[in-house]
Each structure stands twice: as structure tokens, then as C-alpha cells.
PDB file of N, CA, C and O in Angstrom:
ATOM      1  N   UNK A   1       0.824  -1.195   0.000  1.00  0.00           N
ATOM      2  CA  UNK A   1       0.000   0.000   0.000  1.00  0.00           C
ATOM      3  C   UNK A   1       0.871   1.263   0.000  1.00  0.00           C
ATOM      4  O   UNK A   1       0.626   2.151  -0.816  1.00  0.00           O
ATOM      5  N   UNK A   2       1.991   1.397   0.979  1.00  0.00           N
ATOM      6  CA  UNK A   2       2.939   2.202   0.891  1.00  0.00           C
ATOM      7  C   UNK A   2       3.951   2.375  -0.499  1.00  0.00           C
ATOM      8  O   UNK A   2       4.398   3.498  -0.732  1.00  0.00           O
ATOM      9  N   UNK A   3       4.256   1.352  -1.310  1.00  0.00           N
ATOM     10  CA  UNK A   3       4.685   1.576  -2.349  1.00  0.00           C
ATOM     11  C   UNK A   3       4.066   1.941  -3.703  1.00  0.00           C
ATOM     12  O   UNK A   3       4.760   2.160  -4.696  1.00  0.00           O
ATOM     13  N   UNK A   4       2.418   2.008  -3.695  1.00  0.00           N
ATOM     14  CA  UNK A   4       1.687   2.768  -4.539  1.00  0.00           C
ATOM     15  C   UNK A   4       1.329   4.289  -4.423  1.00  0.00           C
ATOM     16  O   UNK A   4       1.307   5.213  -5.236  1.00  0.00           O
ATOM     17  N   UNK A   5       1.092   4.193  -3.258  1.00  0.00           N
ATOM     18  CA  UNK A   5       1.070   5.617  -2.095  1.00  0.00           C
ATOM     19  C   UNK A   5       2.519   6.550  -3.117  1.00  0.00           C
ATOM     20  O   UNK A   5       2.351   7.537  -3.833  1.00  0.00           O
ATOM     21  N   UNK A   6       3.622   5.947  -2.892  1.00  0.00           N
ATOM     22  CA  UNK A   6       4.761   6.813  -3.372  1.00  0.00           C
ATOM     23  C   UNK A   6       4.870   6.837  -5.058  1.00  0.00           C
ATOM     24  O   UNK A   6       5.544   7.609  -5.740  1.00  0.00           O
ATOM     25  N   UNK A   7       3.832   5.551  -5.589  1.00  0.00           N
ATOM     26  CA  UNK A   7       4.127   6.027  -6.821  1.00  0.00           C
ATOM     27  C   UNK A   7       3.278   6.385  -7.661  1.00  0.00           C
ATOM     28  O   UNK A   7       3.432   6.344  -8.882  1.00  0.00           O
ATOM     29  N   UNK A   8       1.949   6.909  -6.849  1.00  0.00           N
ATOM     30  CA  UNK A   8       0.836   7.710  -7.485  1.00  0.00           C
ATOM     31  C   UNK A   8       1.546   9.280  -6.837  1.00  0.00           C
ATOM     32  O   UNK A   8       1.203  10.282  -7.464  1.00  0.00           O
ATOM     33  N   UNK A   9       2.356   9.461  -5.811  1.00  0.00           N
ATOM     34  CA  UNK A   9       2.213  10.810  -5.337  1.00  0.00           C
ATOM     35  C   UNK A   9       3.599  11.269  -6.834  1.00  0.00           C
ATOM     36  O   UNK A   9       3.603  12.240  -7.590  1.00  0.00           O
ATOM     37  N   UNK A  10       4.771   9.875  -6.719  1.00  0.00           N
ATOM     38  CA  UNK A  10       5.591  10.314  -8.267  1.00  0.00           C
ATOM     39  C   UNK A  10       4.807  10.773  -9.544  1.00  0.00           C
ATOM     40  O   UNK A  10       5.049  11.744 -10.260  1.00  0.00           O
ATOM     41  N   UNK A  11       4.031  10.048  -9.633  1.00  0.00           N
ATOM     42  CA  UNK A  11       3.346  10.246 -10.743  1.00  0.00           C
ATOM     43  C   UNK A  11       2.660  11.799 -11.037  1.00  0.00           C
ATOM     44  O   UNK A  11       2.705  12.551 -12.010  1.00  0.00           O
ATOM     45  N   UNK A  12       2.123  11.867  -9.931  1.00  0.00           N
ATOM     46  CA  UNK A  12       1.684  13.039 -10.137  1.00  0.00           C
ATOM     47  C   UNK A  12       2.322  14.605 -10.115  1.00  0.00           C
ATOM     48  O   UNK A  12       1.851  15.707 -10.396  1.00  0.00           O
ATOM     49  N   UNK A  13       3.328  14.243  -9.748  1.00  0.00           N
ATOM     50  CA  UNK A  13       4.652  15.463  -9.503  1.00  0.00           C
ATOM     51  C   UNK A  13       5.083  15.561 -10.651  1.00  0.00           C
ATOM     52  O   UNK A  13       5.329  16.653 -11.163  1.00  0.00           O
ATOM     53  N   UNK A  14       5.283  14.174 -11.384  1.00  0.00           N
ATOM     54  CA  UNK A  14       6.076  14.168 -13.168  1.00  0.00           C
ATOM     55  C   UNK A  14       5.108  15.036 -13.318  1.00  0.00           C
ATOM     56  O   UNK A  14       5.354  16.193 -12.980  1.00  0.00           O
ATOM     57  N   UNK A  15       3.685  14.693 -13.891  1.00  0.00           N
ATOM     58  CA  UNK A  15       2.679  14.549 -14.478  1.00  0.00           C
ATOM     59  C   UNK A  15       2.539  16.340 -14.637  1.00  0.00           C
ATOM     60  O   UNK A  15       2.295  17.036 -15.623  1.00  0.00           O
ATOM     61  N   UNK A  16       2.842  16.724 -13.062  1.00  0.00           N
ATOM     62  CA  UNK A  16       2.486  18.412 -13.132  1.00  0.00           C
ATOM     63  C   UNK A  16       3.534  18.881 -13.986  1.00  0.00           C
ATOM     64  O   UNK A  16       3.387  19.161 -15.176  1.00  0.00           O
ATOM     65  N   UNK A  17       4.817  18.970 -13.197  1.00  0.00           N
ATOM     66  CA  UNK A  17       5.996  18.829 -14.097  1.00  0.00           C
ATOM     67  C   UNK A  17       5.939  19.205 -15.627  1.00  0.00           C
ATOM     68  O   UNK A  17       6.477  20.207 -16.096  1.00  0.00           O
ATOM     69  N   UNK A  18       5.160  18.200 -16.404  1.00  0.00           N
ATOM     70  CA  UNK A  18       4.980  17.522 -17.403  1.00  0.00           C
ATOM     71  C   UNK A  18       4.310  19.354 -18.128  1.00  0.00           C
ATOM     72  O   UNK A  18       4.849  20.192 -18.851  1.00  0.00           O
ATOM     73  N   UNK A  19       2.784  19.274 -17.376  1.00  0.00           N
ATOM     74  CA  UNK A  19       1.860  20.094 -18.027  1.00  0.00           C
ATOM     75  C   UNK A  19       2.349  21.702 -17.972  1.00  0.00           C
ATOM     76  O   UNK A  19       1.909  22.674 -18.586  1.00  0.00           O
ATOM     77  N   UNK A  20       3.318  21.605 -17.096  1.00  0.00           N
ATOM     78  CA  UNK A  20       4.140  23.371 -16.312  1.00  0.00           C
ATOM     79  C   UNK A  20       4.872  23.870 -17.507  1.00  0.00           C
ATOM     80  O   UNK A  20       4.748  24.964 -18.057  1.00  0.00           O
ATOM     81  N   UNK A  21       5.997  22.447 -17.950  1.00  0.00           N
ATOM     82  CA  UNK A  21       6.928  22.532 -18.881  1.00  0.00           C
ATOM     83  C   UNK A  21       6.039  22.398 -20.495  1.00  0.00           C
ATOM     84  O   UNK A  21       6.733  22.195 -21.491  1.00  0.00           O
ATOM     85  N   UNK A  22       4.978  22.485 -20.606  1.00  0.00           N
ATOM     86  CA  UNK A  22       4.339  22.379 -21.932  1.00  0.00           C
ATOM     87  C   UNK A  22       3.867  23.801 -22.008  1.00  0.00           C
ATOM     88  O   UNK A  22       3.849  24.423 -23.070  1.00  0.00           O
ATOM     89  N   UNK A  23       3.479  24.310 -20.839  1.00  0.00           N
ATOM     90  CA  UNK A  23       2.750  25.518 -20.855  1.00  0.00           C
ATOM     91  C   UNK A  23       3.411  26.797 -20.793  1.00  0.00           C
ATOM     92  O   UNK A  23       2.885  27.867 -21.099  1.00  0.00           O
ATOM     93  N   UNK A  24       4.629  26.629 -20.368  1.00  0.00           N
ATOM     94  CA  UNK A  24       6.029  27.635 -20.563  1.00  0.00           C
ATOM     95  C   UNK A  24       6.317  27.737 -22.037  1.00  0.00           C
ATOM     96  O   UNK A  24       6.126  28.682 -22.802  1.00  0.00           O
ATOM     97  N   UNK A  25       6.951  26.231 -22.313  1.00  0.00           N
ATOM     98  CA  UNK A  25       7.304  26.018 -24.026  1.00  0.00           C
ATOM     99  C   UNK A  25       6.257  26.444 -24.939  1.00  0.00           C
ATOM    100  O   UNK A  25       6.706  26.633 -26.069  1.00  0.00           O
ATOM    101  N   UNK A  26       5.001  26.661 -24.825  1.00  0.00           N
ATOM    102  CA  UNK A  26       3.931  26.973 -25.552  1.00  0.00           C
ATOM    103  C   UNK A  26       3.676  28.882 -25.661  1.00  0.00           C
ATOM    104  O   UNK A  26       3.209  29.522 -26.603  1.00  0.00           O
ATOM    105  N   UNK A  27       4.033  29.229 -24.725  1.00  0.00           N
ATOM    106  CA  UNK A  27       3.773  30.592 -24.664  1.00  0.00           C
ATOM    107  C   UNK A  27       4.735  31.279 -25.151  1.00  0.00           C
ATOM    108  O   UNK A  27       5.924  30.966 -25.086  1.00  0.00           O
ATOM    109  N   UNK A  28       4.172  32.490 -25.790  1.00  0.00           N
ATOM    110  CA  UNK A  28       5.418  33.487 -26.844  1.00  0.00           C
ATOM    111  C   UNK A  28       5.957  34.722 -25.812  1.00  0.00           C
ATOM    112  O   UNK A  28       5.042  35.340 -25.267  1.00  0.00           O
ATOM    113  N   UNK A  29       6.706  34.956 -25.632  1.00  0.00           N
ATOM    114  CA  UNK A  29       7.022  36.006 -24.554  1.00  0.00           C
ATOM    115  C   UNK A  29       7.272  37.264 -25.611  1.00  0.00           C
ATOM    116  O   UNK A  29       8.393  37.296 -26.120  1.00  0.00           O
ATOM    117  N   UNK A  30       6.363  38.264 -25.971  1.00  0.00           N
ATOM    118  CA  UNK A  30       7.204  39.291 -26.382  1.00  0.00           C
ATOM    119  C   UNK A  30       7.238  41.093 -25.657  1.00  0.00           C
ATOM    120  O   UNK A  30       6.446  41.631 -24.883  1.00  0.00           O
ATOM    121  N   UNK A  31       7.915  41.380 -26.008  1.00  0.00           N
ATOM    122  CA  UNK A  31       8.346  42.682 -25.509  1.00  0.00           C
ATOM    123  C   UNK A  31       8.418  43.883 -26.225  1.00  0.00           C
ATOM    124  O   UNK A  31       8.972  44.056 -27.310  1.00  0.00           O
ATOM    125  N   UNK A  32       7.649  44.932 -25.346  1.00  0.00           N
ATOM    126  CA  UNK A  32       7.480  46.590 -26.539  1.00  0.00           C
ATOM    127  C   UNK A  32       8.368  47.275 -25.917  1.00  0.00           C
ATOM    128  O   UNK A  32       8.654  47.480 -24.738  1.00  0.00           O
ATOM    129  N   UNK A  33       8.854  47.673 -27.181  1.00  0.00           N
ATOM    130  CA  UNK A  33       9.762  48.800 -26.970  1.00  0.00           C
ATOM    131  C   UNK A  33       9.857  50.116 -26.705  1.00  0.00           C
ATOM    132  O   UNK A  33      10.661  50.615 -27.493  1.00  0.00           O
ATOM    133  N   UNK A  34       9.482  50.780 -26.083  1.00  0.00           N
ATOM    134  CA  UNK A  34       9.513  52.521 -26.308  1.00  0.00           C
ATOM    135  C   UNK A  34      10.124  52.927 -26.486  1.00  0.00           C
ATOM    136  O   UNK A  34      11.169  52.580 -25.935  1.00  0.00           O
ATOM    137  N   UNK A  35      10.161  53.865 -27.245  1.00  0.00           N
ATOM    138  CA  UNK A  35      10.952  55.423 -27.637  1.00  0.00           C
ATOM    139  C   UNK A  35      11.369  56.312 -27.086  1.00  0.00           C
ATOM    140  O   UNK A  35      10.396  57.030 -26.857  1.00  0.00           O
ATOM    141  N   UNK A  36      12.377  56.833 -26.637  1.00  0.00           N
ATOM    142  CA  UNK A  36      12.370  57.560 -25.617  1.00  0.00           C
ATOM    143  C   UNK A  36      12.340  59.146 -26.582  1.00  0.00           C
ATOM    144  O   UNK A  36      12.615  59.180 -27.782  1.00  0.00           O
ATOM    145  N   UNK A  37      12.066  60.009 -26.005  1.00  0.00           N
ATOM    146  CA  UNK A  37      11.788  61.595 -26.883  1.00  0.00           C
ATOM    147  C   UNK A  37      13.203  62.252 -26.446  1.00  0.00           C
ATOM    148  O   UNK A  37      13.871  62.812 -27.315  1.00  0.00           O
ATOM    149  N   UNK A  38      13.587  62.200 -25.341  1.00  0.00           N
ATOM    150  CA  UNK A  38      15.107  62.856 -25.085  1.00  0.00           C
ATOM    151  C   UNK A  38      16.065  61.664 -24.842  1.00  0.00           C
ATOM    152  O   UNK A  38      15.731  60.481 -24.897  1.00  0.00           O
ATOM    153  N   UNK A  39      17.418  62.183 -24.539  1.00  0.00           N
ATOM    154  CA  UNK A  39      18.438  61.313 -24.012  1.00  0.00           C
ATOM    155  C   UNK A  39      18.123  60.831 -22.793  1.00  0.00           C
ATOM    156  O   UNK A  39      17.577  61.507 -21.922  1.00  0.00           O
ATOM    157  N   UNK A  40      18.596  59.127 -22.625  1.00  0.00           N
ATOM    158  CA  UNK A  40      17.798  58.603 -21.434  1.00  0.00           C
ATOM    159  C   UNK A  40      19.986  58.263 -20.516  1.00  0.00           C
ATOM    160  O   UNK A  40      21.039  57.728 -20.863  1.00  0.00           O
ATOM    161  N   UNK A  41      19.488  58.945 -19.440  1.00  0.00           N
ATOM    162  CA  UNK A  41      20.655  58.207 -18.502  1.00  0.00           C
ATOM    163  C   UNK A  41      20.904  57.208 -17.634  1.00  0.00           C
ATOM    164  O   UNK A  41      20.395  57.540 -16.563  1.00  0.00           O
ATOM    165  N   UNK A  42      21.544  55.913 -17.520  1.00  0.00           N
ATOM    166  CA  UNK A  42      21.465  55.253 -16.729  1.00  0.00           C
ATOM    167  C   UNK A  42      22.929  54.759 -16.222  1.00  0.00           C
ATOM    168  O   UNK A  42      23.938  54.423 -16.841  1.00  0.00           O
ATOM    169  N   UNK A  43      22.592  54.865 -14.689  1.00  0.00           N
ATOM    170  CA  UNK A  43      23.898  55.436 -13.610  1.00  0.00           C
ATOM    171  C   UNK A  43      24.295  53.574 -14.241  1.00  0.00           C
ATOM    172  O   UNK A  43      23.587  52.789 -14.872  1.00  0.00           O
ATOM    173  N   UNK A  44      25.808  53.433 -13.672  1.00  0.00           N
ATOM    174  CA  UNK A  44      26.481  52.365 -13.969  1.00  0.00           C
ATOM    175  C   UNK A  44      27.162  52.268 -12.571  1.00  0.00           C
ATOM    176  O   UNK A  44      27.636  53.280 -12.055  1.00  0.00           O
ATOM    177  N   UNK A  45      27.216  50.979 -11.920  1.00  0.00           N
ATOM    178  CA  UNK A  45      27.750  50.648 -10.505  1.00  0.00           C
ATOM    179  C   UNK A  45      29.113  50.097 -11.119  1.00  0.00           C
ATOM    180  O   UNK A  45      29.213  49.197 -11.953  1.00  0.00           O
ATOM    181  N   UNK A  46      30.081  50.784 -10.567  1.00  0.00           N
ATOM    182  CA  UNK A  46      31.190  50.180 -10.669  1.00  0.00           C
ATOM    183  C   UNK A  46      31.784  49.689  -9.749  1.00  0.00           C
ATOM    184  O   UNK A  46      32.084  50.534  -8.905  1.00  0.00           O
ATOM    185  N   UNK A  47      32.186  48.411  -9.454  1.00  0.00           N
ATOM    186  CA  UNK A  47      32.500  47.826  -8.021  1.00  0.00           C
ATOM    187  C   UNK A  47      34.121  48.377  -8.081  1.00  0.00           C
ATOM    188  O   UNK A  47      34.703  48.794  -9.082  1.00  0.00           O
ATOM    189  N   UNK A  48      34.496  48.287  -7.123  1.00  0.00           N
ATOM    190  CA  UNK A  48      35.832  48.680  -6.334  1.00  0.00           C
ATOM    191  C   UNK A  48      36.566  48.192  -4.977  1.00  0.00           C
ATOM    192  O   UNK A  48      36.019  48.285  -3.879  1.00  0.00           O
ATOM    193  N   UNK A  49      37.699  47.728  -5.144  1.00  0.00           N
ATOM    194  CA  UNK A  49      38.404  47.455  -4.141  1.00  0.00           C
ATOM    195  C   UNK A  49      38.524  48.073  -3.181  1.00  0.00           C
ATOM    196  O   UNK A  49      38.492  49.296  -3.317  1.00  0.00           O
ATOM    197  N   UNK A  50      38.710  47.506  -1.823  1.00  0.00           N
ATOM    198  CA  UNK A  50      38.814  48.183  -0.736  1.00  0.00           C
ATOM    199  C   UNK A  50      40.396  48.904  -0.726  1.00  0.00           C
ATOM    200  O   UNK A  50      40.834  49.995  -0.360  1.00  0.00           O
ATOM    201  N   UNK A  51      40.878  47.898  -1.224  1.00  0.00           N
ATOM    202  CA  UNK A  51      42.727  48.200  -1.313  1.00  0.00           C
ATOM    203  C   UNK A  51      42.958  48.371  -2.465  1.00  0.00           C
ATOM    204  O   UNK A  51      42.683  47.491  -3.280  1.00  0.00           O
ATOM    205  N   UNK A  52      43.432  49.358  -2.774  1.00  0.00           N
ATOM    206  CA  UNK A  52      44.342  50.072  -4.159  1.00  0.00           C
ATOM    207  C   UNK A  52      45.275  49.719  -4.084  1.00  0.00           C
ATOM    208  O   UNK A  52      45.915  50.297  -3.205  1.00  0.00           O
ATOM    209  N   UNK A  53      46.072  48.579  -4.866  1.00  0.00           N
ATOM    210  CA  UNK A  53      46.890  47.642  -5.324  1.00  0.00           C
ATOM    211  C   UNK A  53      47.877  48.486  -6.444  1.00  0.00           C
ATOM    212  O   UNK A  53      47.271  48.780  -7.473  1.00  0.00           O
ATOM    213  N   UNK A  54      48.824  48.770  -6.409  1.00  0.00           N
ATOM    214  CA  UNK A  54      49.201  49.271  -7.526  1.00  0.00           C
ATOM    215  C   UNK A  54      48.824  48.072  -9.063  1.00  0.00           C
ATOM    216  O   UNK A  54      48.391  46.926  -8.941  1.00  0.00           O
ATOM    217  N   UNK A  55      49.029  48.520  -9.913  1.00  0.00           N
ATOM    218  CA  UNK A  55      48.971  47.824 -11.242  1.00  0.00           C
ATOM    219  C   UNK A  55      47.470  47.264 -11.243  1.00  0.00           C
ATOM    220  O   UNK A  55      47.167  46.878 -12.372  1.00  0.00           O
ATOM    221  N   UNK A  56      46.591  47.130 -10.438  1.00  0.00           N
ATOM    222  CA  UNK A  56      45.469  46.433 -10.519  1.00  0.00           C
ATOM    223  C   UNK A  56      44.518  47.318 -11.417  1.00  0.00           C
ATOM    224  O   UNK A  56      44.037  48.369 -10.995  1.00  0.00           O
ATOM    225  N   UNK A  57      44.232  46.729 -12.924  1.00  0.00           N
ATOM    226  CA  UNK A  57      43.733  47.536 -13.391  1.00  0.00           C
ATOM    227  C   UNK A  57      42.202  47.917 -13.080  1.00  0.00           C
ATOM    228  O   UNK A  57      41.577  48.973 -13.178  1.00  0.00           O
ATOM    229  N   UNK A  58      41.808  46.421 -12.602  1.00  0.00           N
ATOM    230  CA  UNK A  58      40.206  46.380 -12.516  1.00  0.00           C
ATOM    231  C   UNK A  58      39.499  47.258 -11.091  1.00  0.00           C
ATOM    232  O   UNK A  58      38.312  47.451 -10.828  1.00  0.00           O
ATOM    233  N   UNK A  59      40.753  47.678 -10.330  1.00  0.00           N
ATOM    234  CA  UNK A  59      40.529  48.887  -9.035  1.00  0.00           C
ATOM    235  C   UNK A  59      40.433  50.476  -9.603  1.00  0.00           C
ATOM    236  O   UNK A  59      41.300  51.106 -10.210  1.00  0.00           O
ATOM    237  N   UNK A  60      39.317  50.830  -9.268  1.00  0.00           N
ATOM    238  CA  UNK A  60      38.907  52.076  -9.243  1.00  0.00           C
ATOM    239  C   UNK A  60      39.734  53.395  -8.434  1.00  0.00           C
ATOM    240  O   UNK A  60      39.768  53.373  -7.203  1.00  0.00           O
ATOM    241  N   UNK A  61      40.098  54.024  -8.852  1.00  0.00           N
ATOM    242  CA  UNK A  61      41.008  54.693  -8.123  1.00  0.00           C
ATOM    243  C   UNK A  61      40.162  56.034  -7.278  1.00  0.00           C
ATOM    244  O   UNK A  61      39.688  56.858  -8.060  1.00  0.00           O
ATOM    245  N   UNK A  62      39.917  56.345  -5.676  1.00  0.00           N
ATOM    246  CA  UNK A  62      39.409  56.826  -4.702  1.00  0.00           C
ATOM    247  C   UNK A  62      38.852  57.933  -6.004  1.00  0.00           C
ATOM    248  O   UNK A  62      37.695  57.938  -6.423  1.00  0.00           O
ATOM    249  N   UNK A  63      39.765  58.679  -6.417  1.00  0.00           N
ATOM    250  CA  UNK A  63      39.251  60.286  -6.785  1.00  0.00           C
ATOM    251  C   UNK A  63      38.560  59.842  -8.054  1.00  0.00           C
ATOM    252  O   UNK A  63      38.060  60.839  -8.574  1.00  0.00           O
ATOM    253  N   UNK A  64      38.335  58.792  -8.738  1.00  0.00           N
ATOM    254  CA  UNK A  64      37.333  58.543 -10.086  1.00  0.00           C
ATOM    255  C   UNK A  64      36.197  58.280  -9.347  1.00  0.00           C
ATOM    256  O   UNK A  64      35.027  58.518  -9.645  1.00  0.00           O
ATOM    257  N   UNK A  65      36.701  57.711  -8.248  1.00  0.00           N
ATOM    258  CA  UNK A  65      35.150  57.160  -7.717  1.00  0.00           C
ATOM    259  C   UNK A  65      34.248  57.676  -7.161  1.00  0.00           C
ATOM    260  O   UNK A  65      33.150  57.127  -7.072  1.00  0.00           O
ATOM    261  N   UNK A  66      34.556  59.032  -6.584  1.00  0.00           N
ATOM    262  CA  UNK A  66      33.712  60.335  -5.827  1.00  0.00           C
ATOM    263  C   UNK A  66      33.350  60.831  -7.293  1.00  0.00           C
ATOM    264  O   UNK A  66      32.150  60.568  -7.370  1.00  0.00           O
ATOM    265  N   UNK A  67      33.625  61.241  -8.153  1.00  0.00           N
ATOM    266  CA  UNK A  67      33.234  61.822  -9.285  1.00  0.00           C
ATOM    267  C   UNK A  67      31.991  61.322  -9.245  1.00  0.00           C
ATOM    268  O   UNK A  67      31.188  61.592 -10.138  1.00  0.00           O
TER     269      UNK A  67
END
């Protein structure tokens, strides 16, 4: 009884599984674009070291980074 128990509750987990992954693959995702009328700005995070390493190019140097 216990080993049908586990493989009707499998079954039905595939089974959802099953209908989730049909219903994703089936749907068209698309996306509108707008126009923007002026110039649009968007800030950029630049990560930075705590320690300024000489030669490290990928470290931000203190006075670029207050800018």
C-alpha cells in the first residue's frame, strides 16, 4: 500500500511537471519597446576594491570614484 502511495504521489509530480513545462514552451514572450523623446541616462555601478593595489587595473582609483 505504501509503495503505490509513493508512486501515485511520483506520478503526479512528473505529471504536473509535465503540463508546467508544456505551458512555458507553448507561450510566446514578447516585448514593446519605447521610444524615448530625449536622451535617457542610466547610472552604472562600478565595483571597487577596498585596497588600491598598484597595477590592478580592474581597481577604481578613490578620486574617479567620488566623481
Amino acid at each position: 500500500m505504501f509503495k503505490r502511495l509513493i508512486l501515485l504521489s511520483l506520478a503526479l509530480v512528473l505529471g504536473g511537471a509535465l503540463l508546467t513545462q508544456t505551458e512555458f514552451a507553448s507561450k510566446k514572450h514578447t516585448v514593446k519597446w519605447e521610444k524615448a523623446s530625449a536622451p535617457v541616462n542610466l547610472p552604472i555601478l562600478m565595483y571597487h576594491s577596498v585596497e588600491n593595489k598598484p597595477g590592478n587595473g580592474l581597481c577604481v582609483p578613490p578620486e574617479q570614484l567620488e566623481q
